[in-house]
N, CA and C atoms as an extended XYZ file, in Angstrom:
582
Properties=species:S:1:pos:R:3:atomname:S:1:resname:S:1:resid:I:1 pbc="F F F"
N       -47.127       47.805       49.818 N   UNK     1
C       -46.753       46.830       50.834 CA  UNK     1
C       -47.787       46.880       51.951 C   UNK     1
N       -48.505       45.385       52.585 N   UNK     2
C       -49.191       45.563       53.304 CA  UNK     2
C       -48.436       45.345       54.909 C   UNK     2
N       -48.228       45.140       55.550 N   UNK     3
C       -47.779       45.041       57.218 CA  UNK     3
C       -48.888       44.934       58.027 C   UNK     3
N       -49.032       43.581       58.745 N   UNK     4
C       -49.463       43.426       59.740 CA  UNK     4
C       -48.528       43.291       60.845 C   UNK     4
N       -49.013       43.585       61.918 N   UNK     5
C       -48.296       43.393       63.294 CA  UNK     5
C       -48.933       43.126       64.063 C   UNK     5
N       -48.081       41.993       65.285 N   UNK     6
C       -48.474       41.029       66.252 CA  UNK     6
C       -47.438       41.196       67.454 C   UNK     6
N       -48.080       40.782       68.502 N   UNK     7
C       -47.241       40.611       69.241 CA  UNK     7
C       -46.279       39.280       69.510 C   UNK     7
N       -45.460       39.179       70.261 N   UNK     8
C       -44.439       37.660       70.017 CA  UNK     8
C       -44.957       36.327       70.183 C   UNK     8
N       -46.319       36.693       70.705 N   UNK     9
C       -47.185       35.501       71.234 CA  UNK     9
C       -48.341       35.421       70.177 C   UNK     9
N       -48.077       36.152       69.444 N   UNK    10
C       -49.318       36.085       67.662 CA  UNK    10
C       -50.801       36.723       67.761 C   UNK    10
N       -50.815       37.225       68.953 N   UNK    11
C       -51.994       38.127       68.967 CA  UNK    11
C       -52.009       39.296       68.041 C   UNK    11
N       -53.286       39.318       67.609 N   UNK    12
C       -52.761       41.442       67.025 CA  UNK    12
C       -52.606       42.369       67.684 C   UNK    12
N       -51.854       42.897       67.117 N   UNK    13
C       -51.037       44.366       68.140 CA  UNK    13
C       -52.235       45.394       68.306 C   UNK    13
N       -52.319       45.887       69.760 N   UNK    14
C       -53.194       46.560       69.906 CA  UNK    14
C       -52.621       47.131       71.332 C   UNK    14
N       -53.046       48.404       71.100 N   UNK    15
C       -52.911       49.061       72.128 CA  UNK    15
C       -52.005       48.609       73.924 C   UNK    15
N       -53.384       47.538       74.260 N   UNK    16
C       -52.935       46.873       75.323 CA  UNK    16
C       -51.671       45.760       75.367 C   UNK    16
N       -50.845       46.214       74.637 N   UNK    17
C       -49.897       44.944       74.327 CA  UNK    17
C       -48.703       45.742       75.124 C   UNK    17
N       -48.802       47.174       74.930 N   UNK    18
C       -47.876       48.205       75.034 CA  UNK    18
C       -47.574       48.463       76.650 C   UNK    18
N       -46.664       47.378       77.524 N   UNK    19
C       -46.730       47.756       78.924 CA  UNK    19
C       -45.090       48.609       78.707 C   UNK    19
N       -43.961       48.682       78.452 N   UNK    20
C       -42.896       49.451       79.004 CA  UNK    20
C       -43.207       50.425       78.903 C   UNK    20
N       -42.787       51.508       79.955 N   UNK    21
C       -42.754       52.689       79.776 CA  UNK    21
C       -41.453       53.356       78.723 C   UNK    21
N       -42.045       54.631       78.132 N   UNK    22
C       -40.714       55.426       77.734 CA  UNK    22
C       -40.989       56.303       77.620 C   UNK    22
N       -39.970       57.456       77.600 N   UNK    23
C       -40.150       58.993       77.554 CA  UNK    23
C       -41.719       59.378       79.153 C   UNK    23
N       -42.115       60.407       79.191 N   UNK    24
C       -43.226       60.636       80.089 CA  UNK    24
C       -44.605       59.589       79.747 C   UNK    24
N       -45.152       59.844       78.492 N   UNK    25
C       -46.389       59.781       78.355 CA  UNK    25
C       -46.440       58.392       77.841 C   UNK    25
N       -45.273       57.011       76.895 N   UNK    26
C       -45.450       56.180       76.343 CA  UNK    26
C       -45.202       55.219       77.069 C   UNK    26
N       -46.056       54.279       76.108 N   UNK    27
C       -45.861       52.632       76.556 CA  UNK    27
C       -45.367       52.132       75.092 C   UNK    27
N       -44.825       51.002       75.309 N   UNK    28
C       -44.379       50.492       74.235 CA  UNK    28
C       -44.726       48.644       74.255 C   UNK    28
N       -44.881       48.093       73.076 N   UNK    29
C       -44.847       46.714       73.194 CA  UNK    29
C       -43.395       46.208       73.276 C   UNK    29
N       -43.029       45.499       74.273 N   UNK    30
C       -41.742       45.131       74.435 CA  UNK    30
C       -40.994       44.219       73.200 C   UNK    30
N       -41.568       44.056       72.571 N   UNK    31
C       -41.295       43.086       71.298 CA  UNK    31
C       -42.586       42.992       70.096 C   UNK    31
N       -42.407       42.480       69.178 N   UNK    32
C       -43.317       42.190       67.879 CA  UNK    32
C       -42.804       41.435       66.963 C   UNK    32
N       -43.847       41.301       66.307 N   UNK    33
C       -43.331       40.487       64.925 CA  UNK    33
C       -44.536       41.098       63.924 C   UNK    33
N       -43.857       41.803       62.681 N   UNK    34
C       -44.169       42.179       61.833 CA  UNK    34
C       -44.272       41.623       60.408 C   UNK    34
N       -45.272       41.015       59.780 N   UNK    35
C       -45.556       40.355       58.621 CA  UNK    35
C       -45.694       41.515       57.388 C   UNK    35
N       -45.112       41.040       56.375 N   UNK    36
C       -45.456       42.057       55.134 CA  UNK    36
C       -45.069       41.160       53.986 C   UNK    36
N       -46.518       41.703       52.989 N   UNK    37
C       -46.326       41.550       52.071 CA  UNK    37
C       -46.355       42.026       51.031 C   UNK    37
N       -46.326       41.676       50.018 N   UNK    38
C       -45.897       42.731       48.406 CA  UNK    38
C       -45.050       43.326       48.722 C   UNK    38
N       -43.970       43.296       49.183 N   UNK    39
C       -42.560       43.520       49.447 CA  UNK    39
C       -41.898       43.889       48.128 C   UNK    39
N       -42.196       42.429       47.224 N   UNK    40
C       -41.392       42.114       46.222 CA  UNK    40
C       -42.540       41.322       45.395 C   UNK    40
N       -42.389       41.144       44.095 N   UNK    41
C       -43.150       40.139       43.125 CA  UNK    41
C       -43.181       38.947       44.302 C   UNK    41
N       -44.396       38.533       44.957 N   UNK    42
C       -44.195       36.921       45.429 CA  UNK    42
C       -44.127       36.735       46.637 C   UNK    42
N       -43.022       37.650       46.758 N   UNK    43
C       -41.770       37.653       48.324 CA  UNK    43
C       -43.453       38.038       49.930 C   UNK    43
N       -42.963       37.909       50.677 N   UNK    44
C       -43.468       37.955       52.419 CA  UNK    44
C       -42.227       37.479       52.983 C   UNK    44
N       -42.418       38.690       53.951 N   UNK    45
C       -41.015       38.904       54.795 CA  UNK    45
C       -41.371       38.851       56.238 C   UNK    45
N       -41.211       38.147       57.083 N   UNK    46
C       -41.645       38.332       58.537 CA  UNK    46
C       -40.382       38.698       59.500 C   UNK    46
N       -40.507       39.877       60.047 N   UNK    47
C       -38.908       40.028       60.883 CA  UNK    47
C       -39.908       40.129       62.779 C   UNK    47
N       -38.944       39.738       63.540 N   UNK    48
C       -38.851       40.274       64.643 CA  UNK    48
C       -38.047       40.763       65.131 C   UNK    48
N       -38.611       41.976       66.251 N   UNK    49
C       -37.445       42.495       66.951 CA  UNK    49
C       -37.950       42.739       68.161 C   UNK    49
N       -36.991       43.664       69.421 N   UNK    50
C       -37.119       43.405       70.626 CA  UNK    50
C       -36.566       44.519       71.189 C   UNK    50
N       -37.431       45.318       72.081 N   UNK    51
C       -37.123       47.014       72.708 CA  UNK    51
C       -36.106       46.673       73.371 C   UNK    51
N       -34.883       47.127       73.427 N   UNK    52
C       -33.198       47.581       73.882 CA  UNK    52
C       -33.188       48.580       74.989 C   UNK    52
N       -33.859       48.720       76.071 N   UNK    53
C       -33.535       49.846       77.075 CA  UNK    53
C       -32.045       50.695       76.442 C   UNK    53
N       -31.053       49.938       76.569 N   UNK    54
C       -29.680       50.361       76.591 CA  UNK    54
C       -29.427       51.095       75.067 C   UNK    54
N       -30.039       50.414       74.226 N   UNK    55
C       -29.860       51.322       72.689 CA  UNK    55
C       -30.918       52.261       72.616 C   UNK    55
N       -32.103       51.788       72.971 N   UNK    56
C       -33.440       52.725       73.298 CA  UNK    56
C       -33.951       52.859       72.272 C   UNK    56
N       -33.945       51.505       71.541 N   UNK    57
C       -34.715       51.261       70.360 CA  UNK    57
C       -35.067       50.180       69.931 C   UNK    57
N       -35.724       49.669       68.965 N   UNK    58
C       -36.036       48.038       68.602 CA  UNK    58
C       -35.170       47.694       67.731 C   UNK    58
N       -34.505       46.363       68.151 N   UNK    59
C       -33.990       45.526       67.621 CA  UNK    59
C       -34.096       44.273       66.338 C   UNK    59
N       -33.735       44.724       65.527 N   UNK    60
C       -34.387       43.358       64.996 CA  UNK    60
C       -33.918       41.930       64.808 C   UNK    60
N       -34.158       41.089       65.853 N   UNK    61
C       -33.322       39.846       65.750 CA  UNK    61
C       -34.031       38.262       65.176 C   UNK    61
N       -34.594       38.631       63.936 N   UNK    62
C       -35.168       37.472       63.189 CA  UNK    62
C       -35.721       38.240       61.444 C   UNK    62
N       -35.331       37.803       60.756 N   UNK    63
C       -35.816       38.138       59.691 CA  UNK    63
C       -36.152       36.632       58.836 C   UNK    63
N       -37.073       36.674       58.095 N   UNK    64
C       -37.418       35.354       57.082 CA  UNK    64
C       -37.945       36.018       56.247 C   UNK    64
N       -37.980       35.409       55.073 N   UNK    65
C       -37.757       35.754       53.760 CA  UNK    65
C       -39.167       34.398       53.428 C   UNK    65
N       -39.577       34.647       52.469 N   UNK    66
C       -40.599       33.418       51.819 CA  UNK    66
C       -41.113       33.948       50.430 C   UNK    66
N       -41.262       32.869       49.639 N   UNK    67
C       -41.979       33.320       48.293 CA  UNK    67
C       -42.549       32.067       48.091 C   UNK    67
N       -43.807       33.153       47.551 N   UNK    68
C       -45.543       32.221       47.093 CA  UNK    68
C       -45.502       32.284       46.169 C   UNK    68
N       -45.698       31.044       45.024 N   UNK    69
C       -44.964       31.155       43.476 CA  UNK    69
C       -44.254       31.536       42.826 C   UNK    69
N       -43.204       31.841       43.322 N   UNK    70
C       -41.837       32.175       42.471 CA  UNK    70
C       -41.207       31.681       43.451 C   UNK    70
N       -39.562       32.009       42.783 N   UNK    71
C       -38.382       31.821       43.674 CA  UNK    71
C       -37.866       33.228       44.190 C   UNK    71
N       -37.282       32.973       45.410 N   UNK    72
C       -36.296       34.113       45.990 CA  UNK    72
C       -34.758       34.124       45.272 C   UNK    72
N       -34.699       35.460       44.150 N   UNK    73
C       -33.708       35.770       43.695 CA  UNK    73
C       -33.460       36.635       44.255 C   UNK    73
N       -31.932       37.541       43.671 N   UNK    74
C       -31.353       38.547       43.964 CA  UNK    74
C       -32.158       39.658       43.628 C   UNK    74
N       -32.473       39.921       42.763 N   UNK    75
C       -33.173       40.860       42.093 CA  UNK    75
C       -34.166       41.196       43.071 C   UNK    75
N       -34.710       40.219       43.462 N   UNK    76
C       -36.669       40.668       44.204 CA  UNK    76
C       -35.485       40.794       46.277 C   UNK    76
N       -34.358       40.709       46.344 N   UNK    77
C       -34.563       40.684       47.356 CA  UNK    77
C       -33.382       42.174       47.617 C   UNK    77
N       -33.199       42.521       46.181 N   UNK    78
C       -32.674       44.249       46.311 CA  UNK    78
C       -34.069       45.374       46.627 C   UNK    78
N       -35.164       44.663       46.310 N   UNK    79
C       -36.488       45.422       46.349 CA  UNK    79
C       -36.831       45.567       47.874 C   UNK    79
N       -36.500       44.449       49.158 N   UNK    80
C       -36.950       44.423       50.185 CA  UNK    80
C       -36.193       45.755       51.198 C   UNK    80
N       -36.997       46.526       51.777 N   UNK    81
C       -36.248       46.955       52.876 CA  UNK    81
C       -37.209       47.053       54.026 C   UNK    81
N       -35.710       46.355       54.887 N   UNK    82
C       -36.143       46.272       56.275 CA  UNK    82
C       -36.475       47.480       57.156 C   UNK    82
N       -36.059       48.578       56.999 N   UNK    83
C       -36.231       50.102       57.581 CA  UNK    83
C       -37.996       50.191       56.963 C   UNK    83
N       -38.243       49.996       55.834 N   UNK    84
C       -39.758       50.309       55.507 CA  UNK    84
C       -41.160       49.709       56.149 C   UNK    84
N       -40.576       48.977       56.778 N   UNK    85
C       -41.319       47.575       57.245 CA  UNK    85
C       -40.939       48.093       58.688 C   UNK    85
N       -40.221       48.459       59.563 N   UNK    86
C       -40.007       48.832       60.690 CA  UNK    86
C       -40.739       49.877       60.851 C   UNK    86
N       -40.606       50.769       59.897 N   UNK    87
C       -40.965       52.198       59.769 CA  UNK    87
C       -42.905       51.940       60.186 C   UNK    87
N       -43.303       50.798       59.100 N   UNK    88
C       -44.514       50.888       59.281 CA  UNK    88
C       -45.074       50.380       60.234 C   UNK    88
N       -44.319       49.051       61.013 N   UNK    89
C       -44.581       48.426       62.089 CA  UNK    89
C       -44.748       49.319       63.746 C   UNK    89
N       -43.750       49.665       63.731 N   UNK    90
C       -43.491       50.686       65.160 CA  UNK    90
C       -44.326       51.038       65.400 C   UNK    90
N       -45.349       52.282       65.022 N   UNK    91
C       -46.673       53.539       65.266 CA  UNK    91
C       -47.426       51.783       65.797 C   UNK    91
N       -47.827       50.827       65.388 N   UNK    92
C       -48.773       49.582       66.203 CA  UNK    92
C       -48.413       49.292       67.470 C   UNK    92
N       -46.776       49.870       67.942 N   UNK    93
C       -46.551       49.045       68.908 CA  UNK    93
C       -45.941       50.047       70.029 C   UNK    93
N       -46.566       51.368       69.838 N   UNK    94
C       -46.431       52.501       70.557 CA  UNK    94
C       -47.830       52.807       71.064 C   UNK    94
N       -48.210       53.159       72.546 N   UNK    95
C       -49.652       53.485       72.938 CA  UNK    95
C       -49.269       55.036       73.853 C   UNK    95
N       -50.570       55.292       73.315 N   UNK    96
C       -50.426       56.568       74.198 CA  UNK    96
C       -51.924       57.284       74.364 C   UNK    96
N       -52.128       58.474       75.024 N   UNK    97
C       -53.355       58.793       75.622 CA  UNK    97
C       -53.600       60.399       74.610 C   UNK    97
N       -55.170       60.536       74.324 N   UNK    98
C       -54.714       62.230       73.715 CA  UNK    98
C       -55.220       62.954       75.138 C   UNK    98
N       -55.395       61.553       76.391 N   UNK    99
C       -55.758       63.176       77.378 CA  UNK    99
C       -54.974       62.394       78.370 C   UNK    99
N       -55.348       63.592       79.558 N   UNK   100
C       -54.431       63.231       80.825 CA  UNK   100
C       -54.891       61.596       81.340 C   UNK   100
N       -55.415       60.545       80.591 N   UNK   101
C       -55.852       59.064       80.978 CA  UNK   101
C       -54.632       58.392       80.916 C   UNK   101
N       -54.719       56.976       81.005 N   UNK   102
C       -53.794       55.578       81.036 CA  UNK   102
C       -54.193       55.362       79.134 C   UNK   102
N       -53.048       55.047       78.789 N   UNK   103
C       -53.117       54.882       76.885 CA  UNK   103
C       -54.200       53.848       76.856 C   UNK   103
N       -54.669       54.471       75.578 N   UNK   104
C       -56.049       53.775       74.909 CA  UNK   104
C       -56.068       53.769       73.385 C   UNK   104
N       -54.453       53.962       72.625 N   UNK   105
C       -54.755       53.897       71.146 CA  UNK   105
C       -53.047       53.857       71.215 C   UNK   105
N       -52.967       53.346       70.193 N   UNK   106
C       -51.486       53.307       69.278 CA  UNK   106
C       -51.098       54.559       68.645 C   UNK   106
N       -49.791       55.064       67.946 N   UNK   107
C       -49.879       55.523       67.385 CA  UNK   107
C       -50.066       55.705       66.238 C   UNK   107
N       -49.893       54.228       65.818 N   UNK   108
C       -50.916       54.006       64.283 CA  UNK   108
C       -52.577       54.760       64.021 C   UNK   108
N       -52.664       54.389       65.409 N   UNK   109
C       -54.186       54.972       65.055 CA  UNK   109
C       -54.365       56.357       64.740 C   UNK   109
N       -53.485       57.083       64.770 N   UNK   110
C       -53.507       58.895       64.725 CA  UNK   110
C       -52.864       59.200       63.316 C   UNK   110
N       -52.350       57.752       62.668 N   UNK   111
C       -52.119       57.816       61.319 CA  UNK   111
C       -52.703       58.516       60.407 C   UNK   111
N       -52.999       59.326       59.564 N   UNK   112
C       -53.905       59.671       58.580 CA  UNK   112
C       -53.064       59.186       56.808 C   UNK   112
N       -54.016       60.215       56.190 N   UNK   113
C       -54.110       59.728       54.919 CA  UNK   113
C       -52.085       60.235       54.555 C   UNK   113
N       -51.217       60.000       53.246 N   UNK   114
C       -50.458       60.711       52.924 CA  UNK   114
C       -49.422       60.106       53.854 C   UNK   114
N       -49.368       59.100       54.057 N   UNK   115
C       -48.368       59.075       55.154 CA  UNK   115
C       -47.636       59.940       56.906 C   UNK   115
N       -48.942       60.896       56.855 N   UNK   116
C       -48.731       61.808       58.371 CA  UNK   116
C       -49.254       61.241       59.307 C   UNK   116
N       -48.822       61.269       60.626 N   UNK   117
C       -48.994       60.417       61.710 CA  UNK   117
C       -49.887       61.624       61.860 C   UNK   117
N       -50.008       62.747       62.856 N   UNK   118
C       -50.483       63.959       63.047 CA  UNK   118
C       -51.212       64.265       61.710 C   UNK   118
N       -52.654       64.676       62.147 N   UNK   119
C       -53.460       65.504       61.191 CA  UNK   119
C       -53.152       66.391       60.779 C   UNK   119
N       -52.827       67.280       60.064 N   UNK   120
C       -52.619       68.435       59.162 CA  UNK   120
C       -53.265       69.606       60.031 C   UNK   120
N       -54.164       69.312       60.405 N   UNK   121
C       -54.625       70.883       61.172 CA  UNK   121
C       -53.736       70.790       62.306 C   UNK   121
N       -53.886       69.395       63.105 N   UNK   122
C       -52.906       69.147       64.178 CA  UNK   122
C       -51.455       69.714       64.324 C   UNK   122
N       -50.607       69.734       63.911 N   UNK   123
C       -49.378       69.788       62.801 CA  UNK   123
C       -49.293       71.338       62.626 C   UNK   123
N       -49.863       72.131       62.109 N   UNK   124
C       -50.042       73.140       62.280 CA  UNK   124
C       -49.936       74.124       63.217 C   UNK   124
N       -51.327       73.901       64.237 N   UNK   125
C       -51.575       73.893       65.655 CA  UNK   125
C       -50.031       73.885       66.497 C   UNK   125
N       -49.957       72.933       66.811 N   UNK   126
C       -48.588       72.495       67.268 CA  UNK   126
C       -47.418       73.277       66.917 C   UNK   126
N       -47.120       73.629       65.449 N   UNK   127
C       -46.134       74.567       65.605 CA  UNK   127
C       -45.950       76.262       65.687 C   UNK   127
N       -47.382       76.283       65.933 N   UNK   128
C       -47.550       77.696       66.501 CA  UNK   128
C       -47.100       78.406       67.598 C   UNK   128
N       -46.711       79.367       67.688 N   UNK   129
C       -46.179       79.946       68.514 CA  UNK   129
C       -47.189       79.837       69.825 C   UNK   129
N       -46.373       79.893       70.898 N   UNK   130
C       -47.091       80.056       71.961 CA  UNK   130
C       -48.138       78.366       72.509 C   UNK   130
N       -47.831       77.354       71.988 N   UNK   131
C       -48.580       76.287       71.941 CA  UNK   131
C       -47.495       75.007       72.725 C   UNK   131
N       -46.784       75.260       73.861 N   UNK   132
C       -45.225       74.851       74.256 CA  UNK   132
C       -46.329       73.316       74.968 C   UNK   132
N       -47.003       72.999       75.596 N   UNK   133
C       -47.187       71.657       76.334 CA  UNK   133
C       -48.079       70.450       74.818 C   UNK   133
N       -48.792       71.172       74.032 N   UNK   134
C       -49.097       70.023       73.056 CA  UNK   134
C       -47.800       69.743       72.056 C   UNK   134
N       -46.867       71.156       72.200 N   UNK   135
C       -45.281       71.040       71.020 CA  UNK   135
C       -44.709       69.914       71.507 C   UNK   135
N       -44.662       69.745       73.326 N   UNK   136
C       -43.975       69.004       73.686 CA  UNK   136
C       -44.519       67.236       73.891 C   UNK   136
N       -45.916       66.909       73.698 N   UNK   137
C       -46.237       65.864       73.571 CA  UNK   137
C       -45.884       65.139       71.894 C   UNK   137
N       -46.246       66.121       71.015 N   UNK   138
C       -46.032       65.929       69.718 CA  UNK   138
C       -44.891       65.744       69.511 C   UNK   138
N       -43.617       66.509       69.934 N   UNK   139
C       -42.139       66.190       69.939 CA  UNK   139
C       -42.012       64.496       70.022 C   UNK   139
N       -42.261       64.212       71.439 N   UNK   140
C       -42.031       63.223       72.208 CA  UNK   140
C       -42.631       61.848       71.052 C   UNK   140
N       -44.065       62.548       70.844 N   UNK   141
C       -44.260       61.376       70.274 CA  UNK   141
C       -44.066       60.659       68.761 C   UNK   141
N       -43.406       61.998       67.830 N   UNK   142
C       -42.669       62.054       66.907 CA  UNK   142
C       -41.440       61.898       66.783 C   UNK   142
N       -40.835       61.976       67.644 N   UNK   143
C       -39.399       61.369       68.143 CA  UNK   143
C       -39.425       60.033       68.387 C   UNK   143
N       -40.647       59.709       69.122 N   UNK   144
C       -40.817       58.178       69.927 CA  UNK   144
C       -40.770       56.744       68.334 C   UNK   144
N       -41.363       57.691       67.592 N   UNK   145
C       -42.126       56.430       66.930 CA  UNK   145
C       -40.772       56.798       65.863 C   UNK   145
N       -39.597       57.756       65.443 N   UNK   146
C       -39.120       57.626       64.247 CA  UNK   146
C       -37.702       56.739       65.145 C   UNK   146
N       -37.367       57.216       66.291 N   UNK   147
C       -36.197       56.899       67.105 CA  UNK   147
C       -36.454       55.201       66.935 C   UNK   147
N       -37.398       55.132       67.462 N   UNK   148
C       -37.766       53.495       68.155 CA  UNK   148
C       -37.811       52.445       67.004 C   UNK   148
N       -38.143       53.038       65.531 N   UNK   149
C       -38.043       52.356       64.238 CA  UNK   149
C       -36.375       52.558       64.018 C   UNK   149
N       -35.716       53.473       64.153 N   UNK   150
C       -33.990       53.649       63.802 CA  UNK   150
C       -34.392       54.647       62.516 C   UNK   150
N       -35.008       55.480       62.662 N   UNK   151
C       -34.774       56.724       61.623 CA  UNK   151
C       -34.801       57.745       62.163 C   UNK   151
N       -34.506       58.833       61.634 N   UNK   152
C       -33.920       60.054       62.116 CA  UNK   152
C       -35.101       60.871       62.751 C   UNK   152
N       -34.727       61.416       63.848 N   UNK   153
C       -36.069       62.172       64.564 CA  UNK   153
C       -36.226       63.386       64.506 C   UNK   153
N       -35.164       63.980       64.177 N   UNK   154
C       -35.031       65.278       64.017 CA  UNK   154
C       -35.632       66.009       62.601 C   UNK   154
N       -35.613       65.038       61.639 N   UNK   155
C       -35.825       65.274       60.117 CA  UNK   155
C       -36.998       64.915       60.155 C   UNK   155
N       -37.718       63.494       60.927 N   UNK   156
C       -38.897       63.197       60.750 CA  UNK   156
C       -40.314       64.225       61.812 C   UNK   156
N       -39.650       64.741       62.594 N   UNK   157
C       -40.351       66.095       63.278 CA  UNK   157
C       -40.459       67.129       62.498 C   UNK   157
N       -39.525       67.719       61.634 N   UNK   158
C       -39.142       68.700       60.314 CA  UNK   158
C       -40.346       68.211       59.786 C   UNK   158
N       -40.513       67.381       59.237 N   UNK   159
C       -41.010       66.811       58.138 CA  UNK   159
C       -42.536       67.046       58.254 C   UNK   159
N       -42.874       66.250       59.646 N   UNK   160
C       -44.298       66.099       60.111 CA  UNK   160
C       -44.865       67.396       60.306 C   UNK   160
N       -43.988       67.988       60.739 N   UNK   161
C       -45.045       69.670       61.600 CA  UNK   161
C       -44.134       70.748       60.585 C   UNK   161
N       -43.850       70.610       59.745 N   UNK   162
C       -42.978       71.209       58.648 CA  UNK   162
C       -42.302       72.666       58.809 C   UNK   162
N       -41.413       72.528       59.972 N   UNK   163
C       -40.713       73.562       60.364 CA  UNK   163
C       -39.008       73.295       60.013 C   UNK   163
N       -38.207       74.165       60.141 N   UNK   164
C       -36.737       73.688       60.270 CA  UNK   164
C       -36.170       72.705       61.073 C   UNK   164
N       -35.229       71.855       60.354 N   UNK   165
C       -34.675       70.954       60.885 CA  UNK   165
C       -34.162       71.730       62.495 C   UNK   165
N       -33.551       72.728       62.279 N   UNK   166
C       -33.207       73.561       63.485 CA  UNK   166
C       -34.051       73.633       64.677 C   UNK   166
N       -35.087       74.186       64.253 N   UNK   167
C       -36.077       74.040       65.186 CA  UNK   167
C       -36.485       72.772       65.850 C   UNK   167
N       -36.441       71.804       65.263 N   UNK   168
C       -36.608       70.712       65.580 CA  UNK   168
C       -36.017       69.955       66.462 C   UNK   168
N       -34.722       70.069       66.292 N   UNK   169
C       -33.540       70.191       66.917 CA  UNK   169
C       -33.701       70.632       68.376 C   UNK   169
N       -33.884       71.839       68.622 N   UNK   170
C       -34.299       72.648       69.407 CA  UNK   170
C       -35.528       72.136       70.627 C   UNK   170
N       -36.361       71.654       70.270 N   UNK   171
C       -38.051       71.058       70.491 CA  UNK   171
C       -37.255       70.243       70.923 C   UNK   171
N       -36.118       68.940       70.069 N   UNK   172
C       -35.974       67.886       70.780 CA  UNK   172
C       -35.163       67.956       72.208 C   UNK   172
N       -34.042       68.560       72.155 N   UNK   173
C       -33.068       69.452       73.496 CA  UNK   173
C       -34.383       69.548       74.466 C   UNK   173
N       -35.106       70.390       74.412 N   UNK   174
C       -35.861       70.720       75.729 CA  UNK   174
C       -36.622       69.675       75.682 C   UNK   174
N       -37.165       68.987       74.933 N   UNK   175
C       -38.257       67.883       75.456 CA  UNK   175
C       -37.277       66.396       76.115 C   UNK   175
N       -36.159       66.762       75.580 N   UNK   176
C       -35.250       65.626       76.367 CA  UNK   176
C       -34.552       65.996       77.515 C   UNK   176
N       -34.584       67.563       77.953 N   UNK   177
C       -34.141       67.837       79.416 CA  UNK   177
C       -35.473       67.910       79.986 C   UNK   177
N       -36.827       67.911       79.756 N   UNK   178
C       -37.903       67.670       80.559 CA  UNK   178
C       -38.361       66.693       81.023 C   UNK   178
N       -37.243       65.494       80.503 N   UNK   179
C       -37.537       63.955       80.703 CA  UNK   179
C       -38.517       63.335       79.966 C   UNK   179
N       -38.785       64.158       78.740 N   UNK   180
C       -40.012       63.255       78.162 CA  UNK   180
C       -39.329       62.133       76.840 C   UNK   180
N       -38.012       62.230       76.608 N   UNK   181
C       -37.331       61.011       75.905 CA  UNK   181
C       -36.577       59.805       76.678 C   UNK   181
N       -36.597       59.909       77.571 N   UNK   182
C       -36.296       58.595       78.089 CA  UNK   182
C       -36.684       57.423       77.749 C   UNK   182
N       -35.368       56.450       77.995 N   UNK   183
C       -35.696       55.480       77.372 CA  UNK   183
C       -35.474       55.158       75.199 C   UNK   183
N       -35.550       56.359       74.739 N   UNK   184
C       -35.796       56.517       73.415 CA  UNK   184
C       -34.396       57.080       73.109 C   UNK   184
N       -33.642       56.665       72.248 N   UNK   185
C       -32.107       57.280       71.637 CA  UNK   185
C       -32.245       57.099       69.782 C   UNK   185
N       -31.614       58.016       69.276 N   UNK   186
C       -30.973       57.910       68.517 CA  UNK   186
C       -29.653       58.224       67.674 C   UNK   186
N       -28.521       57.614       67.108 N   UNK   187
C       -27.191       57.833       67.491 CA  UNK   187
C       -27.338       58.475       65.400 C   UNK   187
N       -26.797       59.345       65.438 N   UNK   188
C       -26.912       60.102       64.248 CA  UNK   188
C       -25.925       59.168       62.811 C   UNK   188
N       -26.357       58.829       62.091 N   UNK   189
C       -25.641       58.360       61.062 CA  UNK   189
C       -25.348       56.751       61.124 C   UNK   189
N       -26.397       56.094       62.283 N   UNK   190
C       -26.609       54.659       63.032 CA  UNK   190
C       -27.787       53.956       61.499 C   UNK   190
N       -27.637       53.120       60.609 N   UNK   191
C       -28.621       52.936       59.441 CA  UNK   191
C       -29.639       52.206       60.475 C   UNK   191
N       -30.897       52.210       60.213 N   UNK   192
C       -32.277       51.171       60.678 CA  UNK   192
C       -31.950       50.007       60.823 C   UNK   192
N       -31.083       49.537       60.278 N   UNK   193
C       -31.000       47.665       60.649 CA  UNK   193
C       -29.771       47.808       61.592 C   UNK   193
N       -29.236       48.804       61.802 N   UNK   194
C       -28.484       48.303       62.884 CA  UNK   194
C       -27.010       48.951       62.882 C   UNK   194
């Protein structure tokens, strides 16, 4: 599946699109619209959605459906999911800084190969003992980008810097009494679309 992302006004998503603040260090694009295709045999799916202060996450309030030589059946439209397409959209429409500056990259851009947002040495680094102010940017911003899509942050921090869900757990508690999740929620057992 490919995903492009834009902002609501059809520019490409880039960095500077990202004015709300959230948590300490992020900006966010207040809205998008995300195009994808190879979804399905045919199928392109374009959804929009729209940052929720109050839920503290993106919304998605437009979905369309389209097919380029074929028809839209049942079959090709059990193949579509909207969480995968969120999942990939979000990291475009999150900005942030790797130093004490004003944001100058997405978090797409820190994407690597394998599906890891965080580099592998990075990731590492980070969950080393004794390493508490980059644990806590990495928290924030691994929380930021799984919360703000509607997937689990706690599992997707586990996952990324490959420690216990517990721990993770843990990282998130203090990085959310340090004020660096604000703005960002997620309600446990809440599915991605809503």
């Amino acid at each position: 599946m490919k995903v492009d992302v834009y902002t609501l006004t059809g520019q490409k998503m880039t960095w500077r699109a990202a004015t709300q603040p959230v948590g300490s260090a992020l900006r966010i694009a207040p809205g998008f619209a995300a195009h994808a295709t190879d979804v399905a045999p045919g199928l392109r799916v374009r959804i929009e959605a729209h940052y929720s202060p109050d839920e503290g996450r993106y919304l998605i309030n437009r979905c369309d459906i389209s097919a380029e030589g074929t028809e839209i059946v049942h079959r090709s439209l059990r193949q579509i999911s909207i969480e995968t397409i969120m999942r990939a959209a979000t990291p475009h429409c999150i900005a942030l800084s790797l130093d004490d500056g004003p944001p100058n990259m997405t978090a797409h851009d820190l994407t690597t190969t394998g599906g890891r947002i965080l580099p592998e040495w990075l990731a590492e680094a980070v969950a080393k003992r004794g390493n508490r102010p980059e644990r806590m940017e990495a928290t924030e911003l691994l929380y930021g980008i799984a919360a703000l899509s509607g997937n689990p942050p706690v599992r997707a921090i586990a996952d990324e810097l490959g420690i216990p869900q517990r721990t993770a757990a843990d990282w998130v508690k203090k990085a959310r009494s340090e004020g660096r999740l604000e703005g960002m929620s997620y309600i446990v057992g809440r599915q991605a679309d809503g």
